[in-house]
MIDOSE-1310 file (N, C-alpha, C; in nm, 2 decimals, decimal comma, always signed):
residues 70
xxxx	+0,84/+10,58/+4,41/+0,85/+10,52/+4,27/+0,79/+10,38/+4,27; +0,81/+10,27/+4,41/+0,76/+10,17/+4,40/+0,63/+10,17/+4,38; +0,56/+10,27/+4,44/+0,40/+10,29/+4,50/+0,33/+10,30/+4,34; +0,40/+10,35/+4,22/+0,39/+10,45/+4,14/+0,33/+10,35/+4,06
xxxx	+0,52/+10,27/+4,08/+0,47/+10,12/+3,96/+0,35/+10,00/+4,02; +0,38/+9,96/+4,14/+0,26/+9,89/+4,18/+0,10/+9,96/+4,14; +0,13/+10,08/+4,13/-0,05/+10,14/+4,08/-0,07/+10,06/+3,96; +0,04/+10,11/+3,87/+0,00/+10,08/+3,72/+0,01/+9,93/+3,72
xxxx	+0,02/+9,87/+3,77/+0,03/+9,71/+3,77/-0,09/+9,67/+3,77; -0,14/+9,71/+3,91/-0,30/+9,68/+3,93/-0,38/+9,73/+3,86; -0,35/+9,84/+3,78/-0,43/+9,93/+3,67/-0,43/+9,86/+3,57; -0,32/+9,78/+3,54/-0,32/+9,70/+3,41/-0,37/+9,62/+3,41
xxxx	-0,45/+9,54/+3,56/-0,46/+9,41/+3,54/-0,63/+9,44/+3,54; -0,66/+9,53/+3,59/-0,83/+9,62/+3,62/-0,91/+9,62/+3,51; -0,81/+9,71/+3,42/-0,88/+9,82/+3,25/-0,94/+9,67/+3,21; -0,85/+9,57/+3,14/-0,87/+9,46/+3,07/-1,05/+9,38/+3,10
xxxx	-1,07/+9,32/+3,24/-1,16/+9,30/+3,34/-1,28/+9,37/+3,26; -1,26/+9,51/+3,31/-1,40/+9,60/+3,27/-1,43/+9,62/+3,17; -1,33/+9,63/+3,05/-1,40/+9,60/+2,96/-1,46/+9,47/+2,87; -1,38/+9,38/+2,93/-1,48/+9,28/+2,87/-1,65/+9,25/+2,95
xxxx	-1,62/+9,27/+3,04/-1,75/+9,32/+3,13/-1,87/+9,41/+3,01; -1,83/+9,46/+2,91/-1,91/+9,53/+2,83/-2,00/+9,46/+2,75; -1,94/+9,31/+2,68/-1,99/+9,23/+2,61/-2,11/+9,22/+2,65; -2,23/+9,18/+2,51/-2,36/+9,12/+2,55/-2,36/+9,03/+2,60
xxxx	-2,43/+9,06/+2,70/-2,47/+8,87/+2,76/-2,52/+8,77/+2,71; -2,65/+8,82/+2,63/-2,74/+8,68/+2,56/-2,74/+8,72/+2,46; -2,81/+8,60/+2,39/-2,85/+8,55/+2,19/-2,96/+8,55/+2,20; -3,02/+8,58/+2,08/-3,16/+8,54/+2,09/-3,15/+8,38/+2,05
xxxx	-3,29/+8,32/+2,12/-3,25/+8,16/+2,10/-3,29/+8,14/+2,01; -3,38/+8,16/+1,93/-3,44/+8,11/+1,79/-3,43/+8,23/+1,73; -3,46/+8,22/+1,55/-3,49/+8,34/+1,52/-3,61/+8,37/+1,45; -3,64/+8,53/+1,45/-3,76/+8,58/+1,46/-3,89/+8,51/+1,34
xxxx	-4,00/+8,52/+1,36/-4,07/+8,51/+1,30/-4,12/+8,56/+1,14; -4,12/+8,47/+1,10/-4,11/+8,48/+0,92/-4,26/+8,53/+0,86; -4,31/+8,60/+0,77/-4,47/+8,60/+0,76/-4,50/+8,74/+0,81; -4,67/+8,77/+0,77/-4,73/+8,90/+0,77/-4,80/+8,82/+0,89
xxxx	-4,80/+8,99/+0,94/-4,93/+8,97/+1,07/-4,98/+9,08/+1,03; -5,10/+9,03/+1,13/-5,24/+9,13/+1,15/-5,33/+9,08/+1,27; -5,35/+9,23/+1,32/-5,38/+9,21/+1,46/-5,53/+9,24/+1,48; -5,60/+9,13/+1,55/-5,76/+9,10/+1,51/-5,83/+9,24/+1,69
xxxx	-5,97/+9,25/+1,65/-6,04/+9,32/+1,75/-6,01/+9,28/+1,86; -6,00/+9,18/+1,89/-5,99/+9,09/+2,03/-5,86/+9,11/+2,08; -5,78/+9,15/+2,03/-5,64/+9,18/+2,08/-5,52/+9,02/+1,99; -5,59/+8,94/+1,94/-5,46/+8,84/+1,89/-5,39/+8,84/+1,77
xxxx	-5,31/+8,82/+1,78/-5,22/+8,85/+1,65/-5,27/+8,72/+1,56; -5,24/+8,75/+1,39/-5,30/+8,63/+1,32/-5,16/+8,59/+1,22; -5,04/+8,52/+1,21/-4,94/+8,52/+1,11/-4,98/+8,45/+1,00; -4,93/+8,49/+0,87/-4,99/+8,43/+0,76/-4,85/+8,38/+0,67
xxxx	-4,85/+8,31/+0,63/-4,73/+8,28/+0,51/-4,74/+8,40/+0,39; -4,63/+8,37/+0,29/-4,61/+8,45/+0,15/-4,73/+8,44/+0,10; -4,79/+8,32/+0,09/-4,86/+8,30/+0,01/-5,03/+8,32/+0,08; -5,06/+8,36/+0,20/-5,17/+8,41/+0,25/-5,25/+8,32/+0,30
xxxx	-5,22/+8,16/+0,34/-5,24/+8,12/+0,43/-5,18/+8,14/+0,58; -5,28/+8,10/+0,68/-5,27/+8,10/+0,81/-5,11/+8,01/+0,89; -5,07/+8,07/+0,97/-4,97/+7,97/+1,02/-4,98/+7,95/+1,16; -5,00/+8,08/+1,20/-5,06/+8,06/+1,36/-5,13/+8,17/+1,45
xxxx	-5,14/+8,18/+1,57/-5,23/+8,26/+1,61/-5,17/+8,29/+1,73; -5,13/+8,41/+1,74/-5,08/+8,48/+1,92/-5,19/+8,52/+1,99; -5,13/+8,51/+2,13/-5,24/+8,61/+2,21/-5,12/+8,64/+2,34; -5,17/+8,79/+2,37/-5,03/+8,86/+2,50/-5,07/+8,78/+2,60
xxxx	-4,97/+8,70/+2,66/-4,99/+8,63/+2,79/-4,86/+8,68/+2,87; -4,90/+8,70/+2,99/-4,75/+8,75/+3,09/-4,65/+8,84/+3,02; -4,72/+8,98/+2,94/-4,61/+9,05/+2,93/-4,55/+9,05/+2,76; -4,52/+8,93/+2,70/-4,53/+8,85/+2,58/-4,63/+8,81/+2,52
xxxx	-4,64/+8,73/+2,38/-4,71/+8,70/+2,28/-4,66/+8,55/+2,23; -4,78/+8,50/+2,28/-4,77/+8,37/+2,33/-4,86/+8,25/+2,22; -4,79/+8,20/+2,15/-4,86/+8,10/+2,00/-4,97/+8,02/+2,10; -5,09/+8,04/+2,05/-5,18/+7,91/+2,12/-5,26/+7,85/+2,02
xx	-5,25/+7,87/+1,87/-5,28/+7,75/+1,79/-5,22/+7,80/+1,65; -5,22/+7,65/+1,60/-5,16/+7,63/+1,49/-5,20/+7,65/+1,32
């Protein structure tokens, strides 16, 4: 009987552990990008405002999409 209750002790103290273990780890740090894109022959992305000016210009570097002008 002792063996029985010492399980559930350690059981109780386990369950709790694992599941918080579930939680997400990260946030995104900023948030996402506002605006229309369109993606040119060359491979770079072009973002534009509401109103149809330019805002900036991507290009895929290391895997990602990487702002290199303004």
């Amino acid at each position: 009987m002792k063996k029985l209750a010492a399980i559930l002790i350690i059981l109780s103290f386990i369950s709790p552990a694992v599941l918080a273990a579930e939680t997400p780890k990260y946030k995104y740090k900023t948030a996402m990008p506002q605006g229309t894109f369109k993606k040119n022959r060359d491979g770079t992305i072009v973002q534009y405002d509401k109103r149809g000016k330019k805002i900036g210009t991507y290009k895929l570097q290391n895997g990602s999409y990487q702002k290199i002008k303004r």
